[in-house]
C-alpha positions in Angstrom: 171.3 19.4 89.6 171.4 23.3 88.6 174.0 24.8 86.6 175.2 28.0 87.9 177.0 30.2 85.4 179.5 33.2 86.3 181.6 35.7 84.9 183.6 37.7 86.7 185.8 40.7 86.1 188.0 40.6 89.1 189.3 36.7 88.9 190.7 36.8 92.7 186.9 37.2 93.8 188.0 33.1 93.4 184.2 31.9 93.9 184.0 28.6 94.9 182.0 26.1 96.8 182.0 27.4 100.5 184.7 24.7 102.7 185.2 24.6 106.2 188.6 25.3 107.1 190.4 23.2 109.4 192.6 24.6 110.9 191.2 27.8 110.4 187.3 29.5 110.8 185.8 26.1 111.1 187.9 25.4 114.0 191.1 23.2 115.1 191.2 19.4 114.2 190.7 18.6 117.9 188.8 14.9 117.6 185.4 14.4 119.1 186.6 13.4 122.3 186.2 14.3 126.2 188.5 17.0 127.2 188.3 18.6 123.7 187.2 22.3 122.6 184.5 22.1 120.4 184.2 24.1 117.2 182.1 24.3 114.4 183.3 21.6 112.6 181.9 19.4 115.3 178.6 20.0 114.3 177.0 18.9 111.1 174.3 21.0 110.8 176.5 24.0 111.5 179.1 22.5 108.5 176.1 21.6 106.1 174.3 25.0 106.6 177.9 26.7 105.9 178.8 24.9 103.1 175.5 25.3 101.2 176.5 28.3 99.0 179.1 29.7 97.3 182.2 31.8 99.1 184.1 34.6 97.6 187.0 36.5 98.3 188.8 39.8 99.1 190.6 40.8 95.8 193.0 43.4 97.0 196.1 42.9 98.5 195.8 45.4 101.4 193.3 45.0 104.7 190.5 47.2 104.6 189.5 47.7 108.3 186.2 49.4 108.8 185.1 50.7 111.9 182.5 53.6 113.5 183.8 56.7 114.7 181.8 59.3 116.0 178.6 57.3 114.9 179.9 57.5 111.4 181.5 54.7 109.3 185.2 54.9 108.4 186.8 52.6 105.5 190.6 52.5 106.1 192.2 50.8 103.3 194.6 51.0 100.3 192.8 49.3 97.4 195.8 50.9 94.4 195.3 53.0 91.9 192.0 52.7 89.9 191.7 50.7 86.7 190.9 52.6 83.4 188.4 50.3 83.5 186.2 51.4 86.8 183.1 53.7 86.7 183.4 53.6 90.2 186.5 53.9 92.6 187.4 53.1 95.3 184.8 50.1 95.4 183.9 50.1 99.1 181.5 53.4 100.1 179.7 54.4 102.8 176.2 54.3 103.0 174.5 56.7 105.1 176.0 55.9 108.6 174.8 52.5 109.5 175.9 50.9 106.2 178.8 50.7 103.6 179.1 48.9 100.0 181.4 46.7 97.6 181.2 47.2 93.8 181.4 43.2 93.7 182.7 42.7 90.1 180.9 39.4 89.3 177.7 38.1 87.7 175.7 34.9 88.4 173.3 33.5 86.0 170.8 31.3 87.8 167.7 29.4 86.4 164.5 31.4 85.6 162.8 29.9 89.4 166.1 30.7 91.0 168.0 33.7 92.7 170.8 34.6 94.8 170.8 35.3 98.1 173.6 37.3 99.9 174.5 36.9 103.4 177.6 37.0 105.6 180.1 34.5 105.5 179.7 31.4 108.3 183.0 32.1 109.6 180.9 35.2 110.7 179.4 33.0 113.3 183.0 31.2 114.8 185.1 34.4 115.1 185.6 34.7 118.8 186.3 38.1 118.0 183.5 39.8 116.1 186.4 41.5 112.9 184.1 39.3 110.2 182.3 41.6 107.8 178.6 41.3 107.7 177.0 41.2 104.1 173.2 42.1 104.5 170.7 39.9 103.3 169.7 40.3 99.7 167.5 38.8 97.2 168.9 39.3 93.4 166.6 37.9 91.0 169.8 37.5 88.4 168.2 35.7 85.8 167.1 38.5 83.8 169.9 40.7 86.1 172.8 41.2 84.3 173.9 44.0 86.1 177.4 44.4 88.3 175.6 45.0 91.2 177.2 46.1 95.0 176.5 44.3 97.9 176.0 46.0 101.4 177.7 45.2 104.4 176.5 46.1 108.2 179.3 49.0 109.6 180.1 47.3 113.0 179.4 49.3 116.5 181.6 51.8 118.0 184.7 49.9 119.1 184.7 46.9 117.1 186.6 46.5 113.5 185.6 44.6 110.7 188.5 43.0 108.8 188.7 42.2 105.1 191.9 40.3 104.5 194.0 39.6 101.4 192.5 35.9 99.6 190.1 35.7 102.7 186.7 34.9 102.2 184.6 37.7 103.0 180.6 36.6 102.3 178.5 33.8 100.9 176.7 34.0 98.2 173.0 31.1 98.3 171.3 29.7 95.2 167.4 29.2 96.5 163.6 29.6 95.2 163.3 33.3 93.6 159.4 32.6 95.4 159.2 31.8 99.2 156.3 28.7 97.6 155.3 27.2 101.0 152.7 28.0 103.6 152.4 27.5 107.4 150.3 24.5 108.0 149.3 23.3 111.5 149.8 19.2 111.5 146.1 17.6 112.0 146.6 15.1 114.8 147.5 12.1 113.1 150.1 14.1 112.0 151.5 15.4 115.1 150.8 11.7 116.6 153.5 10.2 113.9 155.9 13.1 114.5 155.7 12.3 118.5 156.2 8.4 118.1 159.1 9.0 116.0 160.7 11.5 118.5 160.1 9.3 121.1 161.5 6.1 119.5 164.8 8.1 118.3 164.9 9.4 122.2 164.7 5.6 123.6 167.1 4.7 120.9 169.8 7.3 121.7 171.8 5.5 124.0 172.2 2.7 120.9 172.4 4.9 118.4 174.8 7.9 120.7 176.8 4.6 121.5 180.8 5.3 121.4 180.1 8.8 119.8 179.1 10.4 123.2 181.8 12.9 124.4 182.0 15.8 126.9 183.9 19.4 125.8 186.1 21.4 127.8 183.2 23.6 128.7 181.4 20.3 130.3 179.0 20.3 127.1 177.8 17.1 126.0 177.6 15.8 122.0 177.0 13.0 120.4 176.8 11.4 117.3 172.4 10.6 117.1 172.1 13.2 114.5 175.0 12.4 112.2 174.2 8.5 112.3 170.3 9.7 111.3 171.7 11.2 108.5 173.7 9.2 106.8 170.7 6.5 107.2 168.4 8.8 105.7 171.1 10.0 102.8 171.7 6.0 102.3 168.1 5.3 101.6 167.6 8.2 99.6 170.3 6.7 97.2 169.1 3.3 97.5 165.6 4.6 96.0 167.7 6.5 93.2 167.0 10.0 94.7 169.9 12.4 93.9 172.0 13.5 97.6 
């Protein structure tokens, strides 16, 4: 278990443990059942990868709508008037044409092996409507960062708007390895021959294990529940040997 300390000057940033909202960007409650729309909620590696960081959110009480006009970026938004406090107002500012930023008022301190990496928030990837701001990638090695630092964000293509909304959460914020310490390895044979067994024994097991979770989507797509019953096996075990979840 990490400890991952903040401070913040701008308290409605609100960071928190990213949730899937339902209702909301994680979908409707519809059950897993035939006839039902699915959403990402349905899907637990879609609500496990989502929910692995930490969510923040817009801290002004009026929209910003950014859009491209004339191949440039336009930031339409009231954010008030600036605090004695700010070096740098408005927060948001364009950068070059292809780009804008966010003076985001908040500090993480991670472990010395850790760092931060930004991205855009999942709800990014269930908006049927392309208006989710999109945080670029970004690896801040905060441990010896201190620094306020501004976070860029993707300007969205000529007739589209990106929408940051009042207490909405706007990006995602990951805690991983500051070093990428692995290497690609090809499995020797008895390697690949375990890995095939196992795939084919959880493929003649699927009807068993799919059993009463199987269900077809409004779109005639087919789920079921093999995965999620693997996984909770495998977390089970992991506690029964005492390894933290």
């Amino acid at each position: 278990m990490h400890s991952i300390k903040y401070r913040m000057f701008e308290p409605r940033l609100s960071p928190r443990r990213t949730k899937t909202e339902v209702p909301g960007w994680g979908g409707q409650p519809d059950q897993r059942r035939d006839g039902s729309h699915e959403y990402g909620w349905h899907c637990l590696p879609f609500v496990e990868g989502a929910q692995y960081g930490v969510e923040l959110f817009y801290p002004f009480d009026n929209e910003l709508r950014v859009t491209r006009r004339d191949g440039r970026v336009v930031l339409d938004g009231d954010f008030g008037p600036a605090p004695d406090s700010a070096d740098n107002w408005p927060p948001f500012r364009s950068f070059g044409d292809d780009y804008y930023t966010y003076q985001i008022l908040i500090d993480f301190k991670v472990p010395d092996e850790m760092a931060v990496l930004t991205g855009p928030h999942p709800r990014f990837f269930t908006s049927p409507i392309d208006d989710v701001p999109v945080a670029v990638p970004a690896l801040l090695r905060t441990s010896w960062w201190p620094m306020i630092s501004f976070v860029v964000f993707k300007t969205p293509p000529e007739g589209r708007t990106h929408v940051f909304r009042p207490s909405e959460p706007f990006m995602q914020m990951l805690f991983v390895p500051a070093e990428p310490a692995f290497e690609l390895v090809v499995m020797n044979e008895e390697e690949a021959a375990e890995r095939e067994l196992r795939d084919r024994r959880i493929y003649a097991s699927r009807p068993t294990l799919a059993k009463e979770t199987t269900w077809c989507s409004s779109t005639n797509t087919v789920f079921d529940g093999t995965y999620r019953h693997l996984a909770g096996a495998a977390r089970a075990k992991a506690k029964g040997r005492g390894t933290p979840s």
